[in-house]
MMTF fields as JSON, N, C-alpha, C and O atoms, coordinates in Angstrom:
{
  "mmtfVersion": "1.0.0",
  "mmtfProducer": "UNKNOWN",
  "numBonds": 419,
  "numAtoms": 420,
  "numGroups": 105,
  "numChains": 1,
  "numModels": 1,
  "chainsPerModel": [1],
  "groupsPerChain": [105],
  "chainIdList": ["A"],
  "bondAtomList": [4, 2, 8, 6, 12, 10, 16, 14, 20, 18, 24, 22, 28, 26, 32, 30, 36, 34, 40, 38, 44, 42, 48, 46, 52, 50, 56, 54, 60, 58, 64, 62, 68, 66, 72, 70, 76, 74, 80, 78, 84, 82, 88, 86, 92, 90, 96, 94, 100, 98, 104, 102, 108, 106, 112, 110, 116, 114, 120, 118, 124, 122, 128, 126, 132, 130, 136, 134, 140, 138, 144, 142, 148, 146, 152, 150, 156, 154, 160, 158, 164, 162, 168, 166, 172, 170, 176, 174, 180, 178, 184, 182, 188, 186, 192, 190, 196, 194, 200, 198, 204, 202, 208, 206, 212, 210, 216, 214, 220, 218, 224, 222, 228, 226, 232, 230, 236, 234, 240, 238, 244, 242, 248, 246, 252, 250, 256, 254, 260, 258, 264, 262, 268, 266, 272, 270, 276, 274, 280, 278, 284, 282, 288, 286, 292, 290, 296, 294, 300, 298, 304, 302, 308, 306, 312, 310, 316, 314, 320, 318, 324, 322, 328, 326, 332, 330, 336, 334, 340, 338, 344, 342, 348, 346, 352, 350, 356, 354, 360, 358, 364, 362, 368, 366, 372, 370, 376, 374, 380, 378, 384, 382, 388, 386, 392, 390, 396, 394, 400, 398, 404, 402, 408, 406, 412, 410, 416, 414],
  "bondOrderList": [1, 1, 1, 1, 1, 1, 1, 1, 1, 1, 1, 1, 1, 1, 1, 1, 1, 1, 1, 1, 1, 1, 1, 1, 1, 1, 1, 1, 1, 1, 1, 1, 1, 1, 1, 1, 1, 1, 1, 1, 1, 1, 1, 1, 1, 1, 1, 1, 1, 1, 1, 1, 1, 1, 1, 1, 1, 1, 1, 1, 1, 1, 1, 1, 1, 1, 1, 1, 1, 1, 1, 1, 1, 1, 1, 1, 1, 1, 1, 1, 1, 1, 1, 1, 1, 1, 1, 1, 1, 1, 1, 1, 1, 1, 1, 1, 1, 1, 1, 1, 1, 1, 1, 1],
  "groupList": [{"groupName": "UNK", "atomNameList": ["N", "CA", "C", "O"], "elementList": ["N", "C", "C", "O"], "formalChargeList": [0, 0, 0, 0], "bondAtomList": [1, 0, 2, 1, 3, 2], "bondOrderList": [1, 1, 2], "singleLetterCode": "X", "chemCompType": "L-PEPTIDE LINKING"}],
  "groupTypeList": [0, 0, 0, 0, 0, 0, 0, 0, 0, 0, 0, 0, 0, 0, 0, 0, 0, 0, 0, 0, 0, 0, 0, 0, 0, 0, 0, 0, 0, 0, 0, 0, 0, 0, 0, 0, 0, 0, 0, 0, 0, 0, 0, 0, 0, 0, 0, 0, 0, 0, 0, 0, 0, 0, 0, 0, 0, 0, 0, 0, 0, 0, 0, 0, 0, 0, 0, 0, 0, 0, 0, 0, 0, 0, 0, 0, 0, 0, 0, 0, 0, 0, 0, 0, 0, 0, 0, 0, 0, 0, 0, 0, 0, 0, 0, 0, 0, 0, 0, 0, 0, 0, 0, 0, 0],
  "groupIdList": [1, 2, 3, 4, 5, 6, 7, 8, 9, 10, 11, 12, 13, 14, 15, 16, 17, 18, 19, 20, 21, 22, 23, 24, 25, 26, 27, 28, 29, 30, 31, 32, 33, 34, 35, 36, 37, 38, 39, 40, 41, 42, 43, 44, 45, 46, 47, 48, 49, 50, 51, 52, 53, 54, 55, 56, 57, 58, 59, 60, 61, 62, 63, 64, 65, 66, 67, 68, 69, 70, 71, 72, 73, 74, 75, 76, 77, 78, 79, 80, 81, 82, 83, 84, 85, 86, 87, 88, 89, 90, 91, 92, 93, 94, 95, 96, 97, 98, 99, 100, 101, 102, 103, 104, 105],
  "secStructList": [7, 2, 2, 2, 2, 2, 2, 2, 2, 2, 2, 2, 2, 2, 2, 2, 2, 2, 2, 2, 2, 2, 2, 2, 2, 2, 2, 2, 2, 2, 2, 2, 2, 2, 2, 2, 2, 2, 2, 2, 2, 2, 2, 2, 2, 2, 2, 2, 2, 2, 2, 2, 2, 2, 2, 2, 2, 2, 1, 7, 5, 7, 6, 6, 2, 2, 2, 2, 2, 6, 6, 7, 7, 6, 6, 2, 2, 2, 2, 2, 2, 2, 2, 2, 2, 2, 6, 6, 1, 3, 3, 3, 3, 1, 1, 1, 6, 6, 1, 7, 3, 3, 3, 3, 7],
  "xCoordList": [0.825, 0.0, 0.868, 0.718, 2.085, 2.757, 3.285, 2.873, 3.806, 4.989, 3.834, 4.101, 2.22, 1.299, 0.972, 0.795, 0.831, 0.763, 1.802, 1.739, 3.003, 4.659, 4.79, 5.155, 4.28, 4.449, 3.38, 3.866, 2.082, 0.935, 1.679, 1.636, 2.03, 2.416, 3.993, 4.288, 4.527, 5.503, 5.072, 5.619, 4.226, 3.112, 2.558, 3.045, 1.89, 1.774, 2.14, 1.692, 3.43, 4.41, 5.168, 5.617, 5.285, 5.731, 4.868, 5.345, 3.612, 2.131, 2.459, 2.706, 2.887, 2.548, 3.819, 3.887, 4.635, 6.333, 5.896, 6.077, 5.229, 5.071, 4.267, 4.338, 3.103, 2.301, 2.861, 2.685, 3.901, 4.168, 5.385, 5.692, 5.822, 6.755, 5.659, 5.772, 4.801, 3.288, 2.816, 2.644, 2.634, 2.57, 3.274, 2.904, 4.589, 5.976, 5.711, 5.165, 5.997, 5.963, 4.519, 4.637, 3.609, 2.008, 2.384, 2.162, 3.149, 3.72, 4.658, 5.091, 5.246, 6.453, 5.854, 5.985, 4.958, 4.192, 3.296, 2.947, 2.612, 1.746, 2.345, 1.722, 3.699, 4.409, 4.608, 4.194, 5.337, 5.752, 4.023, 4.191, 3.251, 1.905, 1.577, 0.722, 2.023, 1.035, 2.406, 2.028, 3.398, 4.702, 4.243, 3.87, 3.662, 3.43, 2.086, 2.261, 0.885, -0.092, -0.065, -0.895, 1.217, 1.897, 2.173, 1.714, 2.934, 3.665, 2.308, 1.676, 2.266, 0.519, -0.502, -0.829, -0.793, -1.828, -0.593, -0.932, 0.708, 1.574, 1.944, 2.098, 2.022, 2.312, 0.672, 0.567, -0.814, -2.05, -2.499, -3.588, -1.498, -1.491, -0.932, -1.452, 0.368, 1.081, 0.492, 0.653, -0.086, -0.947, -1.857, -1.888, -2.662, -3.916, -3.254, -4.013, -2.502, -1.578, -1.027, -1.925, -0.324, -0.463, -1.38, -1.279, -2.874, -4.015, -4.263, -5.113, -4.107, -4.357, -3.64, -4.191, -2.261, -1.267, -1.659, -1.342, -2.271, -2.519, -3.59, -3.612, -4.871, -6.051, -5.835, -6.587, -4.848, -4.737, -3.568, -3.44, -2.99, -2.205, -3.303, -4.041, -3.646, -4.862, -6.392, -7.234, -6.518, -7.84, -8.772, -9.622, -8.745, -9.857, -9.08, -7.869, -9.632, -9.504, -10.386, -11.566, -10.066, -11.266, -10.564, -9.553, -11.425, -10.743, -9.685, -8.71, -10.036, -8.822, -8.19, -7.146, -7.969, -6.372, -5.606, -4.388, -6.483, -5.732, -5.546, -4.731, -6.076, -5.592, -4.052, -3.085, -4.329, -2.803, -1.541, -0.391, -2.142, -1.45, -0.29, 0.897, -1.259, -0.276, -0.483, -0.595, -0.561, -0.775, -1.546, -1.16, -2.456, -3.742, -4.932, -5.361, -5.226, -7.269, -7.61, -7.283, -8.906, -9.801, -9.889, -9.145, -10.751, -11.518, -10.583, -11.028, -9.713, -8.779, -8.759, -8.892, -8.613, -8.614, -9.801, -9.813, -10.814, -12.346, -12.309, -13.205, -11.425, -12.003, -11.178, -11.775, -9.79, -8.803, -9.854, -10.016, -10.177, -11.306, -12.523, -13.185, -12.673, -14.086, -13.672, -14.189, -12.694, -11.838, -11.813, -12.464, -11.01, -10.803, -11.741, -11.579, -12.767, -14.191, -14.979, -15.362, -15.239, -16.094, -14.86, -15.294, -13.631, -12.994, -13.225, -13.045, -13.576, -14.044, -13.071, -13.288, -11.982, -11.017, -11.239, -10.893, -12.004, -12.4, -14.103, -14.927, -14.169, -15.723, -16.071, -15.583, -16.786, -17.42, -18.235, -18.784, -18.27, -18.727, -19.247, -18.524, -20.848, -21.352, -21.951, -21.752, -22.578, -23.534, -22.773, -22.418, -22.449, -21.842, -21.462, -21.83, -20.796, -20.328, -18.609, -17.745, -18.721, -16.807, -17.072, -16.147, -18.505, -17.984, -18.119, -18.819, -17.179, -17.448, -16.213, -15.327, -15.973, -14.49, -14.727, -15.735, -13.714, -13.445, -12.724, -12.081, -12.762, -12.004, -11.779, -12.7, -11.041, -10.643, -11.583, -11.704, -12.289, -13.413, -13.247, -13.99],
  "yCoordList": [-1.185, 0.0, 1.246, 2.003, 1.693, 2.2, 2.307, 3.343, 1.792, 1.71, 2.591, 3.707, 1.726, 2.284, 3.844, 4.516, 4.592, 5.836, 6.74, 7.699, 6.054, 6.613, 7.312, 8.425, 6.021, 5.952, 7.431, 8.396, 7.396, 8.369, 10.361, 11.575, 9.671, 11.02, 11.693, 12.88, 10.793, 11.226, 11.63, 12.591, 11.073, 10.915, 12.457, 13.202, 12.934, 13.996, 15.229, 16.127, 15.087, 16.031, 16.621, 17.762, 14.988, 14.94, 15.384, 15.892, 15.423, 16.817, 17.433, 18.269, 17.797, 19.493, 20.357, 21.584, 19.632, 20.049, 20.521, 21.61, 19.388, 19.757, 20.726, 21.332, 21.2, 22.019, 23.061, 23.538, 23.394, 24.654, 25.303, 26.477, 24.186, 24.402, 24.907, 26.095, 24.369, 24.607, 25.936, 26.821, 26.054, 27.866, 28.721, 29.715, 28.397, 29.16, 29.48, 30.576, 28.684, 28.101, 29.599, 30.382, 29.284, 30.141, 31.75, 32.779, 31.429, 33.105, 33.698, 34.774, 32.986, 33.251, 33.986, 35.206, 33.068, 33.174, 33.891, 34.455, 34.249, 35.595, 37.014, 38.044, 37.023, 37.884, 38.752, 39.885, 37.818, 37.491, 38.092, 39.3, 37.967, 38.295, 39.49, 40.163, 39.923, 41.329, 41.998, 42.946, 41.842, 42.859, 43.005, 44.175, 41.811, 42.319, 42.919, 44.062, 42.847, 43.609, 45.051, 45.875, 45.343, 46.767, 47.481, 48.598, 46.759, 46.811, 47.181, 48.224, 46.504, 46.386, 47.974, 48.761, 47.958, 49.21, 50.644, 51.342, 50.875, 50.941, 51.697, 52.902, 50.564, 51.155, 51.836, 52.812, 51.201, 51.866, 53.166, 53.692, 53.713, 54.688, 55.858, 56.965, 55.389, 56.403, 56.379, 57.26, 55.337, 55.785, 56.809, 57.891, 56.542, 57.576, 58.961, 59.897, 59.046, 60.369, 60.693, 61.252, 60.529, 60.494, 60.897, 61.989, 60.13, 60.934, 61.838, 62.544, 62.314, 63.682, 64.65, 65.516, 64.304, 65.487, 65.94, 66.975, 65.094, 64.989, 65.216, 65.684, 65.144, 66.109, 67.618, 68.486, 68.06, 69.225, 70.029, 71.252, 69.441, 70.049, 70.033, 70.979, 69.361, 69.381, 69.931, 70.161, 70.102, 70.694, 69.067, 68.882, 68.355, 67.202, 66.006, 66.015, 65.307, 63.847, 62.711, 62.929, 61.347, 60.751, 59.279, 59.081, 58.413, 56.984, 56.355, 55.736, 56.62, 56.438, 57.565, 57.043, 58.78, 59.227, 58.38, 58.2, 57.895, 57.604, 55.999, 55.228, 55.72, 53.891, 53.904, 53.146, 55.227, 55.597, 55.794, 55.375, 56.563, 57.519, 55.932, 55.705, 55.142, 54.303, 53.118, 52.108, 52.843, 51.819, 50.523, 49.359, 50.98, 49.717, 49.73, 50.615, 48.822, 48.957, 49.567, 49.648, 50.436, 51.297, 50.656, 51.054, 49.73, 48.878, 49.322, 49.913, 49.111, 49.425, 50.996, 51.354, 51.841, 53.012, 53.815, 54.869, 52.921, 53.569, 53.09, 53.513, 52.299, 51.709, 52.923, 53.636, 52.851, 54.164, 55.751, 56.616, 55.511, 57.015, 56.701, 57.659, 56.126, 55.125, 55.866, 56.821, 55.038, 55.091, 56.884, 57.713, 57.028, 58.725, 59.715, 60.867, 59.224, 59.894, 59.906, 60.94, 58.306, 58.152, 58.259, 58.016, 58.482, 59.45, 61.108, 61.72, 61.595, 62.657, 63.763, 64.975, 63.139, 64.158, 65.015, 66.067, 63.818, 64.458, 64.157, 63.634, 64.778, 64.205, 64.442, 65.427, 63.726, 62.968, 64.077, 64.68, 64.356, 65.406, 64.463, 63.952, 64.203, 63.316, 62.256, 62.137, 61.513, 59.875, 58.752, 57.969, 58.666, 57.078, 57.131, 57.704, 56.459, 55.484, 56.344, 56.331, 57.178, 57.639, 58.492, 59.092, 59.591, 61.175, 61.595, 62.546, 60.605, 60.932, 61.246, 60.585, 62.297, 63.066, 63.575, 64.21, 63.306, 64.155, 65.083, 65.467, 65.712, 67.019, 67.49, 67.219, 67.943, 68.143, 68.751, 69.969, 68.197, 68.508, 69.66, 70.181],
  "zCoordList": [0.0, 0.0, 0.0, -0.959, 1.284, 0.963, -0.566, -1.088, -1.122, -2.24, -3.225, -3.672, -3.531, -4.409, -3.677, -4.693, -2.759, -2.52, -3.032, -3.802, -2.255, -3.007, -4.585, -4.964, -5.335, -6.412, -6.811, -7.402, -6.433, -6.519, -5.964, -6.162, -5.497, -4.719, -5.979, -6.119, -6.506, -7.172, -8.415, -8.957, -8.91, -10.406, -10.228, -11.079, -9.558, -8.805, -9.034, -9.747, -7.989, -8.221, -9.148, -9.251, -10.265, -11.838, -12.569, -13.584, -12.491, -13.069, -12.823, -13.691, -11.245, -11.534, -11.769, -11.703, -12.004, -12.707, -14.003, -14.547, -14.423, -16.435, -16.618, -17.687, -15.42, -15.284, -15.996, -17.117, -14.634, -14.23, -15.564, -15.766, -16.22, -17.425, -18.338, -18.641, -18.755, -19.533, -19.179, -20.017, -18.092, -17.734, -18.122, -18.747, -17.743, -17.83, -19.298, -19.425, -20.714, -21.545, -22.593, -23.536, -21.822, -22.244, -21.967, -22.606, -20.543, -20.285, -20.93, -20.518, -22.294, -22.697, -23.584, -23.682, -24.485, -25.683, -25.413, -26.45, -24.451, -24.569, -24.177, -24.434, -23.481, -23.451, -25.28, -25.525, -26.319, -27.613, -27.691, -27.86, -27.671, -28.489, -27.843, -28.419, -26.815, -26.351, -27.168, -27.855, -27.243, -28.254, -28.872, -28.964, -30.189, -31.28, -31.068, -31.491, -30.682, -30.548, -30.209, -30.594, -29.266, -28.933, -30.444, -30.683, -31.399, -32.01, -33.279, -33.446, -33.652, -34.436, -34.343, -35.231, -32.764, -32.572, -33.166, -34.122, -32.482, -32.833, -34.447, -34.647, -35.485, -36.887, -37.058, -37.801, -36.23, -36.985, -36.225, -36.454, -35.202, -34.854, -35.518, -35.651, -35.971, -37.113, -38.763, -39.608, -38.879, -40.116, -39.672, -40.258, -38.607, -38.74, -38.235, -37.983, -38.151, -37.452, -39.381, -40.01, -39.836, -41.615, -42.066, -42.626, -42.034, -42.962, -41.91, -42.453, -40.763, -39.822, -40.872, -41.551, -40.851, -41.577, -43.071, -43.657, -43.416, -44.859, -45.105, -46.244, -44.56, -44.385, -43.653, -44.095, -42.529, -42.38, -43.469, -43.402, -44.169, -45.616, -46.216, -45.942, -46.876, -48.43, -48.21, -49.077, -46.475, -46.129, -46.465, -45.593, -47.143, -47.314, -47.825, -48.044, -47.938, -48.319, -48.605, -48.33, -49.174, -49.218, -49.691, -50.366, -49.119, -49.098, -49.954, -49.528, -51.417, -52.502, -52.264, -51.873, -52.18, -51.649, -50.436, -50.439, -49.421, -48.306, -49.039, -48.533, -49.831, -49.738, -50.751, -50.672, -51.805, -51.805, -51.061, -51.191, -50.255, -49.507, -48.73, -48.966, -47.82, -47.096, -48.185, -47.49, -49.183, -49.831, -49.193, -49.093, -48.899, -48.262, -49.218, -49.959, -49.043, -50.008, -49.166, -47.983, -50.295, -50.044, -48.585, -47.689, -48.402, -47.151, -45.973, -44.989, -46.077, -44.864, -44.552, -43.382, -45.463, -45.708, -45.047, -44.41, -45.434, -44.979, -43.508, -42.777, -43.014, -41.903, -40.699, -39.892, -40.904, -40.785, -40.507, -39.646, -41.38, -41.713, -40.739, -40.341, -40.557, -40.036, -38.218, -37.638, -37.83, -36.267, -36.393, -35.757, -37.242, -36.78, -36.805, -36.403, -37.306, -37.506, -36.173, -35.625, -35.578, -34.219, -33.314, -32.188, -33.237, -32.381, -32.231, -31.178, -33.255, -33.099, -33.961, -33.938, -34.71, -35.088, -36.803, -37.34, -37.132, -38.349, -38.491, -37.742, -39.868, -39.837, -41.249, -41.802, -41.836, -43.298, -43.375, -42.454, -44.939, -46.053, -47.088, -47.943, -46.947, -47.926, -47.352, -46.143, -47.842, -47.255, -47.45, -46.568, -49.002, -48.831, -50.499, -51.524, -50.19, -52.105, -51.997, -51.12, -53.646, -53.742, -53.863, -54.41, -53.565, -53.273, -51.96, -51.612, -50.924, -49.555, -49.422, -49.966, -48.683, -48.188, -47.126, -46.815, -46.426, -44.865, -44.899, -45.876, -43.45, -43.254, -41.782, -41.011, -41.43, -40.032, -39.055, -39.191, -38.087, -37.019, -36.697, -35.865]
}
C-alpha cells in the first residue's frame, strides 16, 4: 500500500512540474503576443496620425487618396477614416459610395 501511494504522490508532483513548465511556456508566448499587438496598434497609430497630416495640408480627403497615400485597399482606408471619424477628429462630407471626403473637425 505504501509503495502504491509513493508511487501516486511522485506521479503527482511529476504533473505538476510539467504544469508549471506549460505555464511558464504560455507566459512566454503571450508575453511574444502582447509585443506584437503593442507593435501592431503601434504602426495603426502612425498611419492615422499620416491621414491627420494629410487632411490638415490638403484641407480634405477621401478613401482612394488615403488607400494611396499608405498603400492599403480602399476597405482598410475607410475603416482608418471610419476610427478617426467616431474618435471625433475628423468628420465625413457626404452619405456614402466615392464622393465621400473628410475634413478636419
Amino acid at each position: 500500500m505504501w509503495v502504491w501511494v509513493s508511487g501516486k504522490q511522485r506521479e503527482t508532483r511529476e504533473e505538476v512540474e510539467r504544469l508549471k513548465k506549460e505555464i511558464k511556456a504560455g507566459e512566454d508566448d503571450f508575453a511574444e503576443l502582447s509585443d506584437y499587438n503593442k507593435k501592431v496598434a503601434e504602426i495603426k497609430e502612425q498611419k492615422k496620425q499620416k491621414i491627420l497630416n494629410h487632411v490638415k495640408e490638403k484641407g480634405k480627403t477621401d478613401a482612394g487618396l488615403v488607400s494611396k497615400l499608405l498603400d492599403v485597399s480602399r476597405y482598410t482606408a475607410f475603416r482608418y477614416l471610419d476610427e478617426l471619424e467616431k474618435a471625433g477628429r475628423i468628420e465625413q462630407i457626404g452619405a456614402m459610395g466615392r464622393g465621400v471626403e473628410y475634413k478636419i473637425k
